[in-house]
Structures are given as structure tokens and as C-alpha cells.
C-alpha positions in Angstrom: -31.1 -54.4 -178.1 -34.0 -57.0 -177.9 -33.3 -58.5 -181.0 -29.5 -58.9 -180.2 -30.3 -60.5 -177.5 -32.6 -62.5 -179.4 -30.1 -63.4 -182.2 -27.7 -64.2 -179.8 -29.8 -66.8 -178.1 -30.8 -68.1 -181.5 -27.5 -69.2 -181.9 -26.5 -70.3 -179.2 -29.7 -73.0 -179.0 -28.8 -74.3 -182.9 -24.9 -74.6 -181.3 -26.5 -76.9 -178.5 -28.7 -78.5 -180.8 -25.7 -79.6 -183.1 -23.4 -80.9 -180.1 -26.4 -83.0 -178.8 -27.1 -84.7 -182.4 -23.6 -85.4 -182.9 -23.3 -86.3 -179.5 -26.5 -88.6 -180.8 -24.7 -89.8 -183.8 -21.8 -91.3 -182.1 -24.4 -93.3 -180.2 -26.0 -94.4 -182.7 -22.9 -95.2 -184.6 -21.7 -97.6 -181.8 -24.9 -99.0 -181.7 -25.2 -100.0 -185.3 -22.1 -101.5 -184.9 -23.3 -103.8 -181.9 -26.3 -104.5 -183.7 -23.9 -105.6 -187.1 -21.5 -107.5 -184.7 -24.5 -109.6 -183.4 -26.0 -109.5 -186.7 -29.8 -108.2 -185.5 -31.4 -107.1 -188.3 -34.3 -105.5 -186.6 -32.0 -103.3 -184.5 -29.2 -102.4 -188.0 -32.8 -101.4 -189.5 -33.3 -99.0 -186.8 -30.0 -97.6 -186.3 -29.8 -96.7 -190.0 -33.6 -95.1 -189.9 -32.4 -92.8 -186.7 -28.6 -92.2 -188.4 -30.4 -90.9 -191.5 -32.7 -88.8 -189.7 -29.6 -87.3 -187.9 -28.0 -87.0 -190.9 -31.0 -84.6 -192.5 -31.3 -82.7 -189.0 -27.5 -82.0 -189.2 -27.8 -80.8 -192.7 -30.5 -78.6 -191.8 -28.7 -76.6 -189.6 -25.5 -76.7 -192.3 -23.5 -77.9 -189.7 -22.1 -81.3 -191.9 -18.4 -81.0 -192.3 
């Protein structure tokens, strides 16, 4: 029964986990776009760093669709 229990919290963490980094993505989707419209080089540098680490958490988890 432990492990049940165990599996089911399991999933239900990764299911959090996804919402918050696509939650995270949209942020950081809007913010590369600020940075582009204002044309700040430092800041489209970062926003593509932190998108593409997104990007390899989401696939990860499989949860790309």
C-alpha cells in the first residue's frame, strides 16, 4: 500500500513540476520578447539560456507536446 501511495505522490509532484515550468516558459517567453522589442542584447542572451534550459527540463519529464 506504501508504494501506492508512494507512486501516486510521484506523479503528482512531476504534474506540478510541469505546470510551474510551463507556467515559467510563458514568462520567459514575454520576457524575451520585451528584451527583443527594446532590443537588449544582454537580456535576449539570457532569456534564450533559461528557455533552453526549460526546454531540456520539459523534455525530461516527456511532457513536450
Amino acid at each position: 500500500m506504501r508504494q501506492v501511495v508512494h507512486i501516486i505522490r510521484k506523479e503528482d509532484l512531476e504534474k506540478e513540476k510541469i505546470r510551474t515550468l510551463k507556467m515559467e516558459l510563458d514568462y520567459e517567453l514575454a520576457t524575451l520578447f520585451d528584451a527583443m522589442t527594446s532590443k537588449n542584447d544582454k537580456e535576449i542572451s539570457a532569456s534564450k539560456t533559461r528557455l533552453a534550459e526549460i526546454h531540456q527540463l520539459l523534455e525530461e519529464l516527456n511532457a513536450l507536446d
